[in-house]
C-alpha positions as CSV (number, residue, x, y, z in Angstrom):
1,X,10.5,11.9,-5.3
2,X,10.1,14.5,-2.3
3,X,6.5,15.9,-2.1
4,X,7.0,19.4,-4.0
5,X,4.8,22.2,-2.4
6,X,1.9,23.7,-3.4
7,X,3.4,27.4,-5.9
8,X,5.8,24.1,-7.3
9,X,2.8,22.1,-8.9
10,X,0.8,25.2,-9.8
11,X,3.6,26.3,-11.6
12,X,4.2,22.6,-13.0
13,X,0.7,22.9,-13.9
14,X,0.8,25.7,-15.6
15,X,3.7,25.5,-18.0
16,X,1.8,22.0,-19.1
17,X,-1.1,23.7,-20.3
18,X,0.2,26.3,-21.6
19,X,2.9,24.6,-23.3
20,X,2.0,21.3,-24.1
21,X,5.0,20.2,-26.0
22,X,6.7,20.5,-22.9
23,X,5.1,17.1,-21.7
24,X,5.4,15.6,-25.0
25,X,9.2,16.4,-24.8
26,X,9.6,14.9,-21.5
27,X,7.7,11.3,-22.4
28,X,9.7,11.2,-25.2
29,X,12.5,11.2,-23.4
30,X,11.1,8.7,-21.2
31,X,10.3,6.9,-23.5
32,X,13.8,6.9,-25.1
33,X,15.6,5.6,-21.7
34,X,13.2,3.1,-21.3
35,X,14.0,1.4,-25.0
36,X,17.9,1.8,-24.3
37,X,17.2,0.4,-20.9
38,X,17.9,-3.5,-22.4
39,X,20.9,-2.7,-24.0
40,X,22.5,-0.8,-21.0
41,X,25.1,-3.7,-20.4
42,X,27.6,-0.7,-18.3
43,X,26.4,0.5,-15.4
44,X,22.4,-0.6,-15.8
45,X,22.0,0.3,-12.4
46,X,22.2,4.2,-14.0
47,X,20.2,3.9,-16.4
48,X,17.2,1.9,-14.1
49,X,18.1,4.8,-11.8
50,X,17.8,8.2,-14.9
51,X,14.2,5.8,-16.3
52,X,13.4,5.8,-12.5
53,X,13.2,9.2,-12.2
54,X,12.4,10.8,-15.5
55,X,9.1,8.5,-15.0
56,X,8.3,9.7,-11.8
57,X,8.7,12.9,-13.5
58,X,6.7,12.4,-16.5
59,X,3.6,11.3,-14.1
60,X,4.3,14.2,-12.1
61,X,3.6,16.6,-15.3
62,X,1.0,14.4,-16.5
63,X,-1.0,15.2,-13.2
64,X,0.1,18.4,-12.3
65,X,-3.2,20.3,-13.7
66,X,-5.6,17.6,-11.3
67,X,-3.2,17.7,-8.6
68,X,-3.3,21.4,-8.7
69,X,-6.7,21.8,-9.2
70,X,-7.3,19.9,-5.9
71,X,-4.8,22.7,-3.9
């Protein structure tokens, strides 16, 4: 993931603790990707790729408030 700036994880920040169910949404989707991850006999290389990212993601929002509060 590139390095987002500084108004990008404040912002990031701020929608996840104003709107919680915004995280819960996106680890659930995570979530999802990674149980259908075994089964992905076409083209598993996408679906590493889409669980690759939605985590990075995911860790991203989870930190955002600390990482922002450190800015």
């Amino acid at each position: 993931m590139i390095k987002p700036e500084s108004p990008v994880v404040k912002a990031l920040a701020s929608a996840v603790r104003q709107h919680p169910e915004l995280l819960a949404w996106i680890e659930a989707w995570y979530r999802h990707e990674l149980e259908t991850l075994p089964s992905a006999i076409n083209q598993p290389a996408v679906f590493q790729g889409r669980c690759q990212v939605l985590g990075e993601l995911y860790r991203f929002a989870k930190d955002s408030p600390v990482l922002a509060a450190k800015l």
